[in-house]
MIVEXZA-506488 format. One record per residue (C-alpha): residue number from 1; y, z, x; residue in one letter. Coordinates in Angstrom, 1 decimal, m for minus. Example, Ala and Ser with C-alpha at 12.3 -4.5 7.8 and 13.67 -1.06 7.14 Angstrom:
REM residues 2
+-----+--------+--------+--------+-----+
|   n |  north |     up |   east | res |
+-----+--------+--------+--------+-----+
|   1 |   m4.5 |    7.8 |   12.3 |   A |
|   2 |   m1.1 |    7.1 |   13.7 |   S |
+-----+--------+--------+--------+-----+
This chain:
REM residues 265
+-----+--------+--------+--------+-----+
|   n |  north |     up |   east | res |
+-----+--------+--------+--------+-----+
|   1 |   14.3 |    9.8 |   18.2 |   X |
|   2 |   11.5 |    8.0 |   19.0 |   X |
|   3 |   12.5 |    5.1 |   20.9 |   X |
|   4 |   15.2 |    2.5 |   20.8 |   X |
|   5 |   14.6 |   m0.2 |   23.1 |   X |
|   6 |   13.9 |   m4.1 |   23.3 |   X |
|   7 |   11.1 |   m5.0 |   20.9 |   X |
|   8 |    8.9 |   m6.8 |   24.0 |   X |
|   9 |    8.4 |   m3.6 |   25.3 |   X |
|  10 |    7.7 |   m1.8 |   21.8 |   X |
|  11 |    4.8 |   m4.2 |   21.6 |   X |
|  12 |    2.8 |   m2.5 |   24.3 |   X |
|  13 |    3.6 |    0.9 |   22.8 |   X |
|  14 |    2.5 |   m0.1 |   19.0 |   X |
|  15 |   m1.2 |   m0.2 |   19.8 |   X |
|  16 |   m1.4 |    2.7 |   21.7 |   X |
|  17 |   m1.0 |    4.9 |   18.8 |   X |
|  18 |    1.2 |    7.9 |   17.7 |   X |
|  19 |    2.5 |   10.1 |   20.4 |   X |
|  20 |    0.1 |   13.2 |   20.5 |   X |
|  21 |    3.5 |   15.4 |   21.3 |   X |
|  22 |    5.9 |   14.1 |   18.8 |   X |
|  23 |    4.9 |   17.6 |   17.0 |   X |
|  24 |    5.6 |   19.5 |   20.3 |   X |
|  25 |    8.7 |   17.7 |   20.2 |   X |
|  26 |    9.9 |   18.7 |   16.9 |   X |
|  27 |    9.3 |   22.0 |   17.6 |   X |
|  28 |   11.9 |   22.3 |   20.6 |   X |
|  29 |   14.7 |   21.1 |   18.0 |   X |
|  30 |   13.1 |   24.2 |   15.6 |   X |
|  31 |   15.0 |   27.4 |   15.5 |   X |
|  32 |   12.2 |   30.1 |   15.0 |   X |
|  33 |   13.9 |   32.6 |   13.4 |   X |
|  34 |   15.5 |   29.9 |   10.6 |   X |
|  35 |   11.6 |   28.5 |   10.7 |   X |
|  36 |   10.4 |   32.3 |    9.5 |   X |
|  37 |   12.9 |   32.7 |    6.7 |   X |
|  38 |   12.2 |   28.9 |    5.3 |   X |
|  39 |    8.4 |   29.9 |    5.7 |   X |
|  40 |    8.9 |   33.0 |    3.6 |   X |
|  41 |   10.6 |   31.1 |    0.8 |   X |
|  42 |    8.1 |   28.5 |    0.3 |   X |
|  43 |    5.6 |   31.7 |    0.0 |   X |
|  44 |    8.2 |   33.5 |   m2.6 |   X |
|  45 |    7.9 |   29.9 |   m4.3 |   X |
|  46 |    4.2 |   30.0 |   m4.1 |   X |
|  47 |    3.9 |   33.5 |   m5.2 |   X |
|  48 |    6.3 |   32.7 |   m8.3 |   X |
|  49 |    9.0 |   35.3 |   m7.0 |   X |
|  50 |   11.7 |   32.8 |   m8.3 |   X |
|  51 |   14.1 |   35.5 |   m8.7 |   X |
|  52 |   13.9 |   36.7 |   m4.8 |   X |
|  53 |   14.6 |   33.2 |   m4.2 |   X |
|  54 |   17.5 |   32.6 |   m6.6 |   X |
|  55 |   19.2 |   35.8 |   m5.0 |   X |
|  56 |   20.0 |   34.3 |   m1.4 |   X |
|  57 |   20.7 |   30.3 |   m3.2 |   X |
|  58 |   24.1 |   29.0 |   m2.6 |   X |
|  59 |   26.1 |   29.1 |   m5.6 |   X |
|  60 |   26.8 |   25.4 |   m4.9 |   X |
|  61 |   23.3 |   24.4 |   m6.0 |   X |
|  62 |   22.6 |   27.3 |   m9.1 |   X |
|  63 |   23.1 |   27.2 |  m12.8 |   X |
|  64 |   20.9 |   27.3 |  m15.9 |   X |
|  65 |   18.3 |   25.2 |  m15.1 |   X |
|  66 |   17.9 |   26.6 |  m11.9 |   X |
|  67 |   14.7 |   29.1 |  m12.4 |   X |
|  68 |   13.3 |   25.9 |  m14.6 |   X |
|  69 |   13.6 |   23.6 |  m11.6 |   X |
|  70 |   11.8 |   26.3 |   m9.4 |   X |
|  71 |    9.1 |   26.9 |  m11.6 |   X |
|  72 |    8.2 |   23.0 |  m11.5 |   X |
|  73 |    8.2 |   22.6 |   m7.9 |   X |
|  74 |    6.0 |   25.7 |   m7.8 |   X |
|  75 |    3.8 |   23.6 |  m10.1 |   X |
|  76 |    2.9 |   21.3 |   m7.6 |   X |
|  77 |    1.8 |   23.2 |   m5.2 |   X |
|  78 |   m2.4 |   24.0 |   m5.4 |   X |
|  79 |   m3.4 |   27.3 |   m5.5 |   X |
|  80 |   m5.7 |   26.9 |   m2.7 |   X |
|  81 |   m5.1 |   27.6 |    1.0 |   X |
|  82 |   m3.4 |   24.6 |    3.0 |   X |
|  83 |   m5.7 |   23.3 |    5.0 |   X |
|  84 |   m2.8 |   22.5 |    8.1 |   X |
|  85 |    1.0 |   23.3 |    8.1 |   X |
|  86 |    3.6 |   21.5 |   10.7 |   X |
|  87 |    7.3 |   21.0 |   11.1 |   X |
|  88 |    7.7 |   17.5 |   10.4 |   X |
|  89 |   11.5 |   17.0 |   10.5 |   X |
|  90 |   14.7 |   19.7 |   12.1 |   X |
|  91 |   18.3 |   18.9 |   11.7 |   X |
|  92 |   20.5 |   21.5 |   12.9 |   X |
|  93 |   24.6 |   21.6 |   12.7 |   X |
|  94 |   26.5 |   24.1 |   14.5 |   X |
|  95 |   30.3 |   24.7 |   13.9 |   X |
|  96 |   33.0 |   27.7 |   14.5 |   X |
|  97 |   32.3 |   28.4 |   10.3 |   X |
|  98 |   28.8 |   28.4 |   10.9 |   X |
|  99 |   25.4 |   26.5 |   11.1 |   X |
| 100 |   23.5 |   24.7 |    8.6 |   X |
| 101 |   19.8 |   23.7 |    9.5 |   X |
| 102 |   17.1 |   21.8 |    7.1 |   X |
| 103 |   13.5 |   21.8 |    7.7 |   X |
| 104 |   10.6 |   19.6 |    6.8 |   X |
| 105 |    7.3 |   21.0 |    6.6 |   X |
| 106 |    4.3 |   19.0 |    5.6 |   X |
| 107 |    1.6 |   21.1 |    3.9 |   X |
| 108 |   m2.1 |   19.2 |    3.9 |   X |
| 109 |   m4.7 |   20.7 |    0.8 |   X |
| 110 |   m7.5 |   19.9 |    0.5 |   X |
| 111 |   m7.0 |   16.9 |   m2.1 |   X |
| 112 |   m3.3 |   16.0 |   m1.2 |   X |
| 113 |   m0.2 |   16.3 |    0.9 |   X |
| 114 |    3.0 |   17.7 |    0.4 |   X |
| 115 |    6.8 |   17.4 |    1.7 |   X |
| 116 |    8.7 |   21.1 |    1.4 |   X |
| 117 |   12.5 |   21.0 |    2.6 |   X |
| 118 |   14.5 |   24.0 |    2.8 |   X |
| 119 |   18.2 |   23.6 |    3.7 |   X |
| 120 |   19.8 |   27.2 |    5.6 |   X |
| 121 |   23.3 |   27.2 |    5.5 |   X |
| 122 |   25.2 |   30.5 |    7.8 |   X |
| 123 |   28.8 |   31.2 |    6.9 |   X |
| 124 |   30.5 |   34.2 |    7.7 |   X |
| 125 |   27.5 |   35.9 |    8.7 |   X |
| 126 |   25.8 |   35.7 |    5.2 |   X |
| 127 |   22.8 |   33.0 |    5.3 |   X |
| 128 |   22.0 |   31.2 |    1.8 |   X |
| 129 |   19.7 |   28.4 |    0.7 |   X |
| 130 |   21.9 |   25.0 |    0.3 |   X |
| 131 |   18.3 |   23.2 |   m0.8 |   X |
| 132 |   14.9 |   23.5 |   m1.9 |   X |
| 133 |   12.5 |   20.5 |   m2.5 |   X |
| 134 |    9.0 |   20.2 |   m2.9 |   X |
| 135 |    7.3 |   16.3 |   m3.0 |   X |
| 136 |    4.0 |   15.1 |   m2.6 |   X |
| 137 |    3.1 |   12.4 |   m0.6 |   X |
| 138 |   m0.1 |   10.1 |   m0.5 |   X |
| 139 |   m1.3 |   11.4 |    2.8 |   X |
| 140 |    0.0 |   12.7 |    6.4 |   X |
| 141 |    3.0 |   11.3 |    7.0 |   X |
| 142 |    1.6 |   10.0 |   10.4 |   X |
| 143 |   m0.6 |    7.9 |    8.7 |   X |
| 144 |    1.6 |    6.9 |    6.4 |   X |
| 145 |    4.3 |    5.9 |    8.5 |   X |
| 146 |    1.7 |    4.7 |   11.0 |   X |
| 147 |    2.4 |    1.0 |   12.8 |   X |
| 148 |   m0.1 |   m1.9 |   11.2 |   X |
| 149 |    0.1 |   m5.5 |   10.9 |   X |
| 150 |   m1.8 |   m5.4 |    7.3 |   X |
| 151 |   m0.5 |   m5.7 |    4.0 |   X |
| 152 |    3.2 |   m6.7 |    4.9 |   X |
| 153 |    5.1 |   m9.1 |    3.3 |   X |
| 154 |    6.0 |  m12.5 |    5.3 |   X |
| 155 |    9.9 |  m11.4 |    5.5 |   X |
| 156 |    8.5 |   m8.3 |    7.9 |   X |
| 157 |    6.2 |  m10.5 |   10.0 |   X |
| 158 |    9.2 |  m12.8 |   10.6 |   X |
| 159 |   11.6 |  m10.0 |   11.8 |   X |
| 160 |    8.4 |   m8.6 |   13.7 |   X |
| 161 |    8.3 |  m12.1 |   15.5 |   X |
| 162 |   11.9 |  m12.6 |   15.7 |   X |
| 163 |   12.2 |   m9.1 |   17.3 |   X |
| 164 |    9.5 |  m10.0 |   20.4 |   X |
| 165 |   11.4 |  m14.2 |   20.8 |   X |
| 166 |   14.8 |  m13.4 |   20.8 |   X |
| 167 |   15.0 |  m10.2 |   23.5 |   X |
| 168 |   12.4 |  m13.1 |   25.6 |   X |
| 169 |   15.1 |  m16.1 |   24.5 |   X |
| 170 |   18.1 |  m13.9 |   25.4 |   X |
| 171 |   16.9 |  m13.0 |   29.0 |   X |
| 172 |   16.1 |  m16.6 |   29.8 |   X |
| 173 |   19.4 |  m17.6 |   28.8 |   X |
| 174 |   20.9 |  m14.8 |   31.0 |   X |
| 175 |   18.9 |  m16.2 |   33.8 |   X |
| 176 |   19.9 |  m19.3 |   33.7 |   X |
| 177 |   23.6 |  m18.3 |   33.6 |   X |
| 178 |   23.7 |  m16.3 |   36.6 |   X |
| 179 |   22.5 |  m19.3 |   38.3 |   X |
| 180 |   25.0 |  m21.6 |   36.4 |   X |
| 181 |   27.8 |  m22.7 |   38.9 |   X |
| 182 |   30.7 |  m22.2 |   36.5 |   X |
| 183 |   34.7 |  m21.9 |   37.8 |   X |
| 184 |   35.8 |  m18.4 |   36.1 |   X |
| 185 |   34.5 |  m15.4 |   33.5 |   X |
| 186 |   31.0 |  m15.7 |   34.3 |   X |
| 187 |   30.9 |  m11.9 |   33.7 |   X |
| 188 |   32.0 |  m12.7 |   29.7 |   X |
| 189 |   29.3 |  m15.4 |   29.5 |   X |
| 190 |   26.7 |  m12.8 |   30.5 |   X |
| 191 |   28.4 |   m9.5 |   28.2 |   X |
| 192 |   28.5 |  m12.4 |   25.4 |   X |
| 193 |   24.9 |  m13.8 |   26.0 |   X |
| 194 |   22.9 |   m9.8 |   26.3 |   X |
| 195 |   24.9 |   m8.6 |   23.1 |   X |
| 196 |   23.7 |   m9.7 |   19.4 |   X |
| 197 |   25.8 |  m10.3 |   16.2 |   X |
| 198 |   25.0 |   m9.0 |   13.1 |   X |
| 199 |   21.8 |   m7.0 |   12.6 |   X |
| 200 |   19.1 |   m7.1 |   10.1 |   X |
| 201 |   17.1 |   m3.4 |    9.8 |   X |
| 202 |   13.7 |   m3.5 |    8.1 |   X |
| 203 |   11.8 |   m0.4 |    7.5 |   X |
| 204 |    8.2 |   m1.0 |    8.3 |   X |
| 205 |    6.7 |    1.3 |    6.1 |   X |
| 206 |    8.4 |    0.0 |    3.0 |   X |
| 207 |    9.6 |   m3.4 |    3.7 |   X |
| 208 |   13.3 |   m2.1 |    2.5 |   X |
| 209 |   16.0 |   m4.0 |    4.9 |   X |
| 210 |   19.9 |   m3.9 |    5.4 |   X |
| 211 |   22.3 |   m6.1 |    6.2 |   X |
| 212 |   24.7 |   m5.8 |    8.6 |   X |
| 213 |   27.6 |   m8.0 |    9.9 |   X |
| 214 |   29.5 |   m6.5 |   11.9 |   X |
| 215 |   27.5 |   m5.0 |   14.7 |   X |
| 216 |   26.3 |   m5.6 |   18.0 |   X |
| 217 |   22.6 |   m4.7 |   20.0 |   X |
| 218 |   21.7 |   m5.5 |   23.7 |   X |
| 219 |   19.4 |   m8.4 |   23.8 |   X |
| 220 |   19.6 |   m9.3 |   20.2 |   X |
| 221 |   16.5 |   m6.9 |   18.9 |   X |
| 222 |   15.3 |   m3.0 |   18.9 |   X |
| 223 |   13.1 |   m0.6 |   17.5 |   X |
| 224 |   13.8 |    3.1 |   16.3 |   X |
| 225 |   12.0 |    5.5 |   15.1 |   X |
| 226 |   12.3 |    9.6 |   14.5 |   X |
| 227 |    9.2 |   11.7 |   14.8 |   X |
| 228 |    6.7 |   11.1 |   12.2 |   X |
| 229 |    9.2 |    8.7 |   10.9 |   X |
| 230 |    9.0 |    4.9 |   10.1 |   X |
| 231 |    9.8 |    2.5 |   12.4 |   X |
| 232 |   13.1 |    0.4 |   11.9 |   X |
| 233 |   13.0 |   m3.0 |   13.7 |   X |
| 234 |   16.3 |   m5.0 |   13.9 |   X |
| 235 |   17.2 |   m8.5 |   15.1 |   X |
| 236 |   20.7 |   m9.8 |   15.9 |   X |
| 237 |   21.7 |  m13.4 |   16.0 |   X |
| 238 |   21.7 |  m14.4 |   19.9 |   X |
| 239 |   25.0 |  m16.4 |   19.2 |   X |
| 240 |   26.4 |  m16.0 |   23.1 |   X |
| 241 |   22.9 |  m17.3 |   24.6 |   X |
| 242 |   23.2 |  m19.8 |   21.9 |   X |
| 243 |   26.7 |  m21.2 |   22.7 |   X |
| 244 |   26.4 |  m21.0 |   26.2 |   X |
| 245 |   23.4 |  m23.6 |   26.1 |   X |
| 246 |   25.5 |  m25.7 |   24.1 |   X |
| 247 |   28.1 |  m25.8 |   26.7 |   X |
| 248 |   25.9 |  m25.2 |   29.8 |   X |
| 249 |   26.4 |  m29.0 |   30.5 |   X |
| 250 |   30.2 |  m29.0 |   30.0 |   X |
| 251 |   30.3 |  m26.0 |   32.3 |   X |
| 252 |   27.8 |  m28.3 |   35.1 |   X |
| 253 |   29.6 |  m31.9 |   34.5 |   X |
| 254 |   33.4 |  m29.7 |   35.3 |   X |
| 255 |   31.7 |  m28.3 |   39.0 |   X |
| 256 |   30.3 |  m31.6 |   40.0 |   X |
| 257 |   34.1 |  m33.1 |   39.1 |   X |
| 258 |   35.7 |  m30.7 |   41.1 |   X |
| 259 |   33.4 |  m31.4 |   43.9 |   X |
| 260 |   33.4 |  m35.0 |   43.4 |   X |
| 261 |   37.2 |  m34.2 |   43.6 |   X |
| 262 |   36.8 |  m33.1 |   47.2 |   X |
| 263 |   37.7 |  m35.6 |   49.8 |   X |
| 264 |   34.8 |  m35.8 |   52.3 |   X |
| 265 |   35.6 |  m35.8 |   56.3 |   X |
+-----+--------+--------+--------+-----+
């Protein structure tokens, strides 16, 4: 992961760019010997040696239009050399039957870009490929996936804005509770007031968004991202800092009865 924190302080890491060691970084969740074999099958793909590669495919994921399916991804690969090759994305799950990792690599030619995912499965010491998928892309998908404030549509700008107000709206509230003289359960006021309802998740990249009611975030917004990923940015309803300014006065006009209340010497 990226990052996941309030958007305020996402602002001042936006314009600083991509993180030079997110590739570094990738490569630590990498292991190199299932890196070598998913290397060596993209070159049996490259090299048409389809039936070295349908040999050591899961059963799960063969039939008859198996050798049809490999010949077309080998399609879109160019015959030239790559011009750079890096491990883009590493998901690796370890259990007492076995492990199963998948690996992104993204191939740059020298007129386009390409996605290659091989999927290792290990089960009783016999390794097989669960998937194989080759997709091109419209360039690296740093840039692609790059943070920019041009071309998006007025829905993302008002999450974007949203996401830097209501983390800035949610602290002053908090403030102004602590120093709220209030008779009991101040501590629920302030759990209440830091956590938001509901989220709304917008990928940056594409504009897509979800919907979600029944979940909770710590000063209403964040911002997420996996390496070379997009960036999701989501915004929760500040209901708590919301309700407790509604009733702030309530809370006041009850102290200054009780005190009133007070017989002076």
């Amino acid at each position: 992961m990226r990052l996941i924190l309030p958007i305020g302080v996402l602002v001042l890491i936006i314009f600083s760019g991509c993180n030079p060691n997110t590739e570094k970084m990738v490569k630590l969740f990498t292991p190199p010997e299932d890196e070598a074999k998913a290397t060596n099958y993209i070159s049996l793909l490259r090299q048409g040696r389809f039936e070295d590669i349908q040999k050591d495919m899961d059963a799960s994921i063969t039939g008859a239009d198996t050798h049809a399916t490999l010949v077309n991804m080998a399609a879109l690969i160019p015959a030239q050399n790559s011009v750079s090759v890096k491990v883009v994305g590493a998901n690796s799950l370890y259990s007492q039957e076995g492990s199963k990792v998948n690996l992104t690599f993204e191939y740059q030619f020298p007129t386009n870009w390409l996605l290659i995912s091989v999927a290792l499965q290990k089960k009783d010491g016999v390794s097989t490929i669960y998937g194989f998928h080759v997709r091109p892309i419209p360039d690296s998908l740093e840039n692609y996936n790059r943070f920019t404030l041009v071309g998006k549509s007025i829905f993302q700008y008002a999450v974007l804005i949203a996401s830097i107000l209501i983390p800035i709206f949610t602290l002053y509230v908090l403030v102004v509770c602590i120093r709220t003289k209030m008779k009991k359960k101040k501590w629920l006021w302030i759990i209440f007031i830091l956590l938001g309802v509901g989220k709304i998740t917008i990928d940056w990249t594409t504009g897509q968004w979800q919907l979600g009611f029944f979940q909770f975030q710590l000063f209403g917004a964040s911002a997420f991202a996996h390496p070379f990923g997009a960036w999701l940015i989501s915004v929760s309803v500040p209901l708590g800092a919301i309700l407790f300014l509604r009733k702030r006065k309530k809370f006041t006009a009850s102290i200054e009865a009780v005190i009133s209340e007070i017989p002076t010497p």
